[in-house]
C-alpha positions as CSV (number, residue, x, y, z in Angstrom):
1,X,310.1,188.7,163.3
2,X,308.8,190.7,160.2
3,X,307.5,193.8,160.5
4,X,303.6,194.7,160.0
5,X,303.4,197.1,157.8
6,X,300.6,199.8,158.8
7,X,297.1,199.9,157.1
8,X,297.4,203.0,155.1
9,X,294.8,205.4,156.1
10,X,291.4,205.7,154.8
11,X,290.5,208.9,152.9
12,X,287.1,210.3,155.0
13,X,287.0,213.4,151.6
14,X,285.6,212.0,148.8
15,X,287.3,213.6,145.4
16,X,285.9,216.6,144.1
17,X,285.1,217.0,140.6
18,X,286.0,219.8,138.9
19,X,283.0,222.4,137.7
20,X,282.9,225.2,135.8
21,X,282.7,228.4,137.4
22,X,279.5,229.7,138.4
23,X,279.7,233.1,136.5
24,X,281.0,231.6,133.6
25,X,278.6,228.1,133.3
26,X,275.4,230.6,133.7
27,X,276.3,231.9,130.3
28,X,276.9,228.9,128.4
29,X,275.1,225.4,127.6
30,X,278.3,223.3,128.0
31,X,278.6,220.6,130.3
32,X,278.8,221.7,134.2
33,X,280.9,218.9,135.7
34,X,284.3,218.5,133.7
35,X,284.7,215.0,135.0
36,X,287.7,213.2,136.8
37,X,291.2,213.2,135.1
38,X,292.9,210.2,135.6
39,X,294.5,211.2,138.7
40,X,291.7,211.7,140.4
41,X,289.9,208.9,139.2
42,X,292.6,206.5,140.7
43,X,292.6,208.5,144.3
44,X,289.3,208.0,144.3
45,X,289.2,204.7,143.6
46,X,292.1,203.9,146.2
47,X,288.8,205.0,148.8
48,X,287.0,201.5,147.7
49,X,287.3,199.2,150.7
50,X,286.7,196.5,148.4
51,X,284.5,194.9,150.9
52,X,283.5,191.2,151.3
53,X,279.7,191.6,151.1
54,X,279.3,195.1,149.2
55,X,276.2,196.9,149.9
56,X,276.5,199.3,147.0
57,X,275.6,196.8,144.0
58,X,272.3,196.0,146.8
59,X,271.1,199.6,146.1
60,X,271.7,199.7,142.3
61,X,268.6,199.3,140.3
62,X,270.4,197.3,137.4
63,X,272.9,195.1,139.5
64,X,276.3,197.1,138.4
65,X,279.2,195.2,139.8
66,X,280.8,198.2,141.2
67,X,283.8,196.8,143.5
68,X,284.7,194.8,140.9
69,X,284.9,197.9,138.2
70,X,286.5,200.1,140.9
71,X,289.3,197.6,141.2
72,X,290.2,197.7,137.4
73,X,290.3,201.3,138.0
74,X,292.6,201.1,140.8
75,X,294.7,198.7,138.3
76,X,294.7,200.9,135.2
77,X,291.9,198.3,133.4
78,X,290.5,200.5,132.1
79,X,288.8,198.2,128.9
80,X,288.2,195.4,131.8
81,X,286.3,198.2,133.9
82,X,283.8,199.9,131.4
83,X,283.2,195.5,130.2
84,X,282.5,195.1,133.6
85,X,279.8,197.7,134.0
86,X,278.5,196.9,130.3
87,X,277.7,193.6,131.3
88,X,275.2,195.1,133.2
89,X,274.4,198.6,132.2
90,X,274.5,199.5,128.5
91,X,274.1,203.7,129.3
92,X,277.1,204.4,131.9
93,X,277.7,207.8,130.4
94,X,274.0,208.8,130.7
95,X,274.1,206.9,134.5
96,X,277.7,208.3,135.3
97,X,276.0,211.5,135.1
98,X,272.3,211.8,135.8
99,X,271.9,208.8,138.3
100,X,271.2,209.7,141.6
101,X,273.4,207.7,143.2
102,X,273.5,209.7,146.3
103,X,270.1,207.9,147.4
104,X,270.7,204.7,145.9
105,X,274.6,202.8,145.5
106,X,276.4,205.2,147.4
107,X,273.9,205.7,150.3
108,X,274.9,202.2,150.8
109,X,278.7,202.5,150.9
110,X,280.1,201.2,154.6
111,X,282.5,204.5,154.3
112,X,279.5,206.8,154.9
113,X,279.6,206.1,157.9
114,X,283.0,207.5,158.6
115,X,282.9,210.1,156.1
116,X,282.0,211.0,152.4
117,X,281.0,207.5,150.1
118,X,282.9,206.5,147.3
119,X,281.9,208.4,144.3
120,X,280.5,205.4,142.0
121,X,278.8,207.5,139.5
122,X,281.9,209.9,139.3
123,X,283.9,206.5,138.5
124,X,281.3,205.0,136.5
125,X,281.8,208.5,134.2
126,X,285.3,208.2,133.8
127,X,285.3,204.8,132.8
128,X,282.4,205.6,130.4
129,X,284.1,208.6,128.7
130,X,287.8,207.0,128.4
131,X,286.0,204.0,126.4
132,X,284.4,206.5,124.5
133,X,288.2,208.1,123.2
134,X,289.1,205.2,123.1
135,X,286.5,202.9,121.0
136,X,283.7,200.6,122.1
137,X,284.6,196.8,122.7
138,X,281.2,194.8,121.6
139,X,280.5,191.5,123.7
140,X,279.2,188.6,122.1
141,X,276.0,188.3,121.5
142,X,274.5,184.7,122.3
143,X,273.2,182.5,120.0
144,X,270.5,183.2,117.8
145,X,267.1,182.1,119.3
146,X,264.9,182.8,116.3
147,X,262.9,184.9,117.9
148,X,261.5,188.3,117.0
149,X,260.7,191.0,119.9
150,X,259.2,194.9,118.9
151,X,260.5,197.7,121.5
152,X,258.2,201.1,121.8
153,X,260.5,204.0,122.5
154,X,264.1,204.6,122.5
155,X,264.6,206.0,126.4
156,X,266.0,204.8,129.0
157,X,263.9,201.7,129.6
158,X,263.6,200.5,125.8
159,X,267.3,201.1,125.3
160,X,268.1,198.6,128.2
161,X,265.7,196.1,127.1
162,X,266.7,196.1,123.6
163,X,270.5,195.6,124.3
164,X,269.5,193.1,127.1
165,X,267.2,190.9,124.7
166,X,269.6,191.6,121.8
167,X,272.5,189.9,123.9
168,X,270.1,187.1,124.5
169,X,269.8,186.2,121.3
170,X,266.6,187.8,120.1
171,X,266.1,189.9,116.9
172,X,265.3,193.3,118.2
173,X,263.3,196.2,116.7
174,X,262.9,199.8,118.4
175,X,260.2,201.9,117.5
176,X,260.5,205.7,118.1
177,X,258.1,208.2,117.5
178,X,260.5,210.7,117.7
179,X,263.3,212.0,114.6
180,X,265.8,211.3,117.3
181,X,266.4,208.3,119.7
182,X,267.0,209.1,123.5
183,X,264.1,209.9,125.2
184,X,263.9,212.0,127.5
185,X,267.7,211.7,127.4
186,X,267.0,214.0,124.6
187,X,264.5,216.2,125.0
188,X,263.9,216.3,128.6
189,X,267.6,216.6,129.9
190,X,269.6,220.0,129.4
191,X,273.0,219.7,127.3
192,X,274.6,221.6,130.6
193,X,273.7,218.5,132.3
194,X,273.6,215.6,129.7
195,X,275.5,216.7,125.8
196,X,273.5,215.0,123.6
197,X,276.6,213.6,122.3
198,X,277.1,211.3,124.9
199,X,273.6,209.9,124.1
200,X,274.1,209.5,120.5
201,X,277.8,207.8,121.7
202,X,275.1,205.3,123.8
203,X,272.8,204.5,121.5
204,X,275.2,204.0,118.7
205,X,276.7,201.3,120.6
206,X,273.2,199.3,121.0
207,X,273.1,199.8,117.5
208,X,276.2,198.0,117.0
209,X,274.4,195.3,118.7
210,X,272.2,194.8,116.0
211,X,269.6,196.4,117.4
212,X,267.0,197.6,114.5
213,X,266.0,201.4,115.2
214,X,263.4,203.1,113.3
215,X,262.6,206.4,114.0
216,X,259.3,208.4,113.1
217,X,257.4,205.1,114.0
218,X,254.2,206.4,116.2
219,X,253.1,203.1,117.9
220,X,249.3,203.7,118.4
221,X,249.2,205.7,114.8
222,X,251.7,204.2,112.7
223,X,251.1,200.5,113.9
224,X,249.2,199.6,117.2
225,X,250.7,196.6,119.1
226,X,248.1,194.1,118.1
227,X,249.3,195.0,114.7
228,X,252.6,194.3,115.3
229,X,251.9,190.9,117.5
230,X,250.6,189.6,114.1
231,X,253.2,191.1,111.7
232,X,255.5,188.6,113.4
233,X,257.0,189.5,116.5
234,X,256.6,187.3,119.3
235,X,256.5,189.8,121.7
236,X,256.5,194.0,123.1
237,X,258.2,195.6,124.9
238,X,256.8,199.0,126.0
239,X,259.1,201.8,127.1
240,X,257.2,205.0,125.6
241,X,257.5,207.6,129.0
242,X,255.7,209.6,130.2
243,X,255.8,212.9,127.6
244,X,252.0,214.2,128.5
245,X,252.5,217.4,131.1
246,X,250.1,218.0,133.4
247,X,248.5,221.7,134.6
248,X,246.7,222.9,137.5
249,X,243.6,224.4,135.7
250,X,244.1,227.7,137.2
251,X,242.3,230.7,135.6
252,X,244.0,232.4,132.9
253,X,246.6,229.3,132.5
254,X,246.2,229.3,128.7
255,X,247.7,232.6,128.4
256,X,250.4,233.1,125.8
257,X,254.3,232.5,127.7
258,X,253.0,230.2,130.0
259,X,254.8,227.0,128.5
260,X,254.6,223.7,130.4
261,X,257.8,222.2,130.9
262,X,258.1,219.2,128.4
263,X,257.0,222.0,125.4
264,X,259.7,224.6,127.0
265,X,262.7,221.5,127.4
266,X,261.9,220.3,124.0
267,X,262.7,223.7,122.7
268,X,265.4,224.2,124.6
269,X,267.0,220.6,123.9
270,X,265.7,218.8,121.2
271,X,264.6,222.1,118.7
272,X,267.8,223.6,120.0
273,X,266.2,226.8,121.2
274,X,269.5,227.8,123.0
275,X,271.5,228.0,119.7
276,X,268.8,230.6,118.3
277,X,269.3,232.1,115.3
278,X,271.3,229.3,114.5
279,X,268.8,227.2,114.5
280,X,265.5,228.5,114.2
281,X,263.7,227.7,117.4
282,X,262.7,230.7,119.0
283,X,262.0,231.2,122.3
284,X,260.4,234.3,124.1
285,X,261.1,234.2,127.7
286,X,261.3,238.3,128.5
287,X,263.1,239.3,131.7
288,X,261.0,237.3,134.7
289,X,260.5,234.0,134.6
290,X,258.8,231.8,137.0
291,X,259.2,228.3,137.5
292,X,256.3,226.4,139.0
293,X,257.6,223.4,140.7
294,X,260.2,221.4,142.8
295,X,261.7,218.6,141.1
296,X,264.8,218.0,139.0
297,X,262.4,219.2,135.8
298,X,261.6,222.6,137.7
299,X,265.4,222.9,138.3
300,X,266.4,222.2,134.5
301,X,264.0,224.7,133.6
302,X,265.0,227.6,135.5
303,X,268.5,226.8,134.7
304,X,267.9,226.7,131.4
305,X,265.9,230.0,131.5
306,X,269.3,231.3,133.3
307,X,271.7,230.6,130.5
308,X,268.7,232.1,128.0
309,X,269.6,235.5,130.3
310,X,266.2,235.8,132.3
311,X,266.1,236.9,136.2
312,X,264.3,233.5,137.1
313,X,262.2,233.0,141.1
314,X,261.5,229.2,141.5
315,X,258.0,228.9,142.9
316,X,257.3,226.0,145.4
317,X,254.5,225.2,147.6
318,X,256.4,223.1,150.5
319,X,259.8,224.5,152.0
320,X,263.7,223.8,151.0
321,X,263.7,220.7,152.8
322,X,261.1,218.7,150.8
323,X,262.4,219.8,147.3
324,X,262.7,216.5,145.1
325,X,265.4,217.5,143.1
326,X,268.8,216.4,143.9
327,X,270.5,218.1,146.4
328,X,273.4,218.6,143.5
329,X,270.9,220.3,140.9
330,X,269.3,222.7,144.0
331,X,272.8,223.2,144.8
332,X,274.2,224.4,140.9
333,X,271.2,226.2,140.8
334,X,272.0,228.4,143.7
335,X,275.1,228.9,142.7
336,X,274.1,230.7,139.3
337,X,271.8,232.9,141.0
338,X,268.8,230.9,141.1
339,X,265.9,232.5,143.4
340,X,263.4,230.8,145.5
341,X,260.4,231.3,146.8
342,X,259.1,229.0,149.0
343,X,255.9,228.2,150.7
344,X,253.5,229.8,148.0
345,X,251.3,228.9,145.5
346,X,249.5,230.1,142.2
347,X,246.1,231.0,142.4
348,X,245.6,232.6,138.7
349,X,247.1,234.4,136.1
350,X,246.5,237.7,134.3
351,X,247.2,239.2,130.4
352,X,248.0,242.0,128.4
353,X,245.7,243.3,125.6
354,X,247.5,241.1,123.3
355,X,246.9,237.7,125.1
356,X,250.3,237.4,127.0
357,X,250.6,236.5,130.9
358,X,251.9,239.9,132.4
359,X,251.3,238.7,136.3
360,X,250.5,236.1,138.4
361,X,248.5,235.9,141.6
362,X,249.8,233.7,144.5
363,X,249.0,232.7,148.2
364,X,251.5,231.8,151.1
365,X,251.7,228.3,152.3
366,X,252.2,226.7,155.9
367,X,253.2,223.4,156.0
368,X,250.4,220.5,158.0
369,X,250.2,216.8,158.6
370,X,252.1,215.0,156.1
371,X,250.1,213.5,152.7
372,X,250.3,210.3,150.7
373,X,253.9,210.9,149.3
374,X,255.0,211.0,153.0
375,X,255.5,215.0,153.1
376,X,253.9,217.4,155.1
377,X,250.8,219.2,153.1
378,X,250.9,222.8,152.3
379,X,248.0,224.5,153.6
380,X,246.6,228.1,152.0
381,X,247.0,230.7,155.0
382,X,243.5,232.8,154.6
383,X,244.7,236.5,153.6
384,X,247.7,235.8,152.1
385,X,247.5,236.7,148.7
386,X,250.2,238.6,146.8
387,X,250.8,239.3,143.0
388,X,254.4,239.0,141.0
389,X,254.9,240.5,137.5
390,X,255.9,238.3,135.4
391,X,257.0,237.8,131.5
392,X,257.2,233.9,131.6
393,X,255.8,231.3,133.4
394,X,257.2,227.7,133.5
395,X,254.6,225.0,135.2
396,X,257.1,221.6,136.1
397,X,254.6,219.5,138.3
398,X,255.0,216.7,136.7
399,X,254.2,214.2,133.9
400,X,251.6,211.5,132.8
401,X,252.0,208.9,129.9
402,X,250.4,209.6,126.4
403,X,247.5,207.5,126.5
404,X,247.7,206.7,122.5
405,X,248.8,203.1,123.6
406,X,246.6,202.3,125.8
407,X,243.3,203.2,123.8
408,X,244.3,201.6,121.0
409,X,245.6,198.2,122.6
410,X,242.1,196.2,123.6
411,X,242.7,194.7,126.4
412,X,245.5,196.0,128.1
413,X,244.7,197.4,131.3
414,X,245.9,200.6,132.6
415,X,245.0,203.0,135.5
416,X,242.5,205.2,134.5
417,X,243.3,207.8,136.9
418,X,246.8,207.8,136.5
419,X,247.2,206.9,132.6
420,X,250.0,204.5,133.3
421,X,250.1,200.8,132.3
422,X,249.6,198.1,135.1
423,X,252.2,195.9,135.2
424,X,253.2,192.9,137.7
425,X,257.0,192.8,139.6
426,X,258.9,192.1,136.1
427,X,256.9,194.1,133.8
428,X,254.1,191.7,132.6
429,X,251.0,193.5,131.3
430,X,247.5,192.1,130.6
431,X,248.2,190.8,127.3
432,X,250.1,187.6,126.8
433,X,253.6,188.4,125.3
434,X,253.5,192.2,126.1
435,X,255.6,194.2,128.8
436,X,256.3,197.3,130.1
437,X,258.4,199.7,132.2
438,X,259.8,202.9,133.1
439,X,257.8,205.9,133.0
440,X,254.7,204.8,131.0
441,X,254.4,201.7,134.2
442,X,255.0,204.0,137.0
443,X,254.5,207.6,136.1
444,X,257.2,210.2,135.9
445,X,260.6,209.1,137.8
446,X,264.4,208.6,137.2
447,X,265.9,207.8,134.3
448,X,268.0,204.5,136.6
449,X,264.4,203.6,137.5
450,X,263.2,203.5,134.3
451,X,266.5,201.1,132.9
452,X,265.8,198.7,136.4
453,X,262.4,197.8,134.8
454,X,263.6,197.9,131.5
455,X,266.1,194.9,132.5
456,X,263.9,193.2,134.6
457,X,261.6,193.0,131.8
458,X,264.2,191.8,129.4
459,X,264.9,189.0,132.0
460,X,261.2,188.2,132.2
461,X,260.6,188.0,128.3
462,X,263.8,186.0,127.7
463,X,262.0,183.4,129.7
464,X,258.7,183.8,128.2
465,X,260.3,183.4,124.3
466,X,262.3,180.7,125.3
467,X,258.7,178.3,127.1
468,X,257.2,178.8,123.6
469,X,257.2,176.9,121.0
């Protein structure tokens, strides 16, 4: 009788990537996580139960195939692996690394249960960045269908859409307003976290698509969508973001050095602020910075302000446990000596002679009954009050689309309240022929959000172009 050979035994750790240090990452603008080697990325992908019905793909917002990809990893595919994701996802060096996968495929994975997930975005990285030594492979694009289709903005949602509909068989144009294509892949995200070379690396690819990008194209200014309905394309899709920041209309909030965060990140990223006097894009921060906020924004901010060699205090108005930003980000943050203050609040702001904030008045927090987002309410404890001297201040509490669209589109409806276009389940607006998604549909989220609506969209206007006549 042959013998059964044992099951080998399953790995509960999951891979750690390797990081810079600390000390040393707090001083530079280079890329924290250094990625797997190839080592790693094989042990890791040995930790893939390859199971039958795989949860993970159920909790991915653009339908990766990840067993399948994690196998041609485990087999040394490596050009079979990053096709596999591509057939899906057309950014899986921006996903790889700014994805929160944590909460959505790898929540998922069955191994949770006994230990750590697999680590799909880690993977997903690796296979991104070996195709990107080693040359893209271009799929074939179907048929043409004679059909023309406009995209507004070059983020995360329009870049899906386009190469979607462009592999369909439609003529594609993107239309950014911006000198640059990305997003807020390229303004909003630091290069610690996201190099901006791995963007360009993306978007060059949907440009070997054929996708047609032209940049400084203001939709709303330039042309408005009715405009470009009757200039010949057969339909829109609109991916423009959510780029409008929002305040809190506390006295003394127009002071000079209190920046909101999209004007402070696009400094940073996209005017290159870090590389001063390089490039000429100064920034004056002083020595105390405070960041008003929770989310990942808040925590690119003060990281930012870090590196830029300020003493940074983030300011939040709930406790630890109800920060939004990814438990990762909080985590780096820490680690290069990021200070928090929880449970507090800004009540109003004070200048020098010369028109600068030089201190800010605040109240302590408790935290009550929970409120619409489904976490508890901070509550002003009477008496409270305390001042901080500061040089900076940073106010990341979130962002609202630029309404240019909407007021110059008759007929498109939109939520007054919130600025953001109403759409139906796969992106349909008000107007015949026109779509949107990601930020501009739903109001600030992730970037993997914004891509899922950008490709159910896609789905939804193939169908559409191909009923007409």
């Amino acid at each position: 009788m042959a013998e059964t050979k044992p099951k080998p035994k399953i790995k509960k750790e999951a891979i750690e990537m390797p990081k810079q240090e600390p000390k040393v990452r707090v001083k530079n603008f280079n890329e924290v996580a250094l990625g797997y080697s190839e080592e790693q990325a094989l042990e890791e992908a040995t930790r893939c139960l390859q199971c039958v019905k795989p949860q993970c793909v159920a909790g991915c917002p653009v339908e990766v195939p990840i067993p399948e990809f994690i196998k041609c990893i485990k087999e040394k595919k490596y050009a079979e692996g990053i096709a596999t994701i591509k057939s899906k996802n057309a950014l899986p060096a921006v996903c790889g690394r700014v994805c929160p996968q944590e909460e959505q495929c790898q929540v998922k994975c069955v191994l949770g249960k006994i230990g750590e997930p697999v680590s799909i975005g880690r993977l997903e990285r690796y296979l991104a960045d070996w195709e990107r030594d080693h040359g893209f492979q271009l799929p074939e694009n179907a048929k043409p269908t004679g059909k023309k289709v406009a995209v507004v903005g070059a983020g995360p949602a329009g870049l899906t859409a386009a190469a979607d509909l462009i592999k369909l068989g439609h003529e594609v144009t993107m239309f950014e307003a911006l000198h640059l294509p990305g997003g807020v892949l390229i303004y909003g995200i630091p290069e610690f976290r996201l190099p901006k070379a791995i963007v360009r690396n993306e978007v060059a690819y949907i440009q070997k698509l054929g996708v047609d990008l032209r940049l400084g194209n203001l939709v709303g200014r330039i042309h408005t969508i009715p405009e470009l309905m009757k200039s010949g394309y057969d339909a829109v899709f609109i991916g423009s973001g959510a780029g409008l920041p929002q305040f809190m209309g506390l006295p003394g909030e127009n002071l000079g050095g209190i920046y909101s965060a999209n004007e402070f990140l696009i400094r940073v990223n996209l005017m290159k602020g870090y590389a001063f006097p390089e490039y000429d894009t100064p920034l004056r921060l002083g020595k105390h910075v405070v960041v008003i906020g929770g989310g990942n924004v808040a925590m690119d901010c003060a990281r930012c302000s870090m590196r830029l060699g300020a003493d940074v205090c983030l300011l939040y108005r709930r406790s630890r446990e109800e920060l939004p930003a990814r438990q990762e980000e909080i985590e780096n943050a820490e680690e290069e000596g990021l200070v928090c203050k929880f449970l507090a609040a800004p009540l109003k702001f004070t200048g020098d002679e010369k028109g600068w904030v030089k201190a800010m008045e605040c109240q302590a927090m408790e935290l009550g009954p929970p409120d619409a987002s489904g976490r508890r309410r901070p509550v002003p404890i009477k008496g409270s009050e305390f001042t901080m001297e500061v040089d900076t201040v940073i106010i990341a509490i979130g962002q609202t689309p630029n309404p240019i669209i909407q007021r110059t589109t008759e007929g498109l409806v939109a939520d007054p309240r919130r600025g953001t276009i109403t759409v139906d389940e796969n992106g349909k607006t008000s107007l015949e022929g026109v779509y949107a998604g990601g930020d501009v549909a739903t109001g600030a989220a992730t970037v993997i959000s914004a891509m899922g609506m950008g490709k159910k969209a896609a789905k939804a206007m193939h169908e559409y172009l191909m009923s007409k006549k």
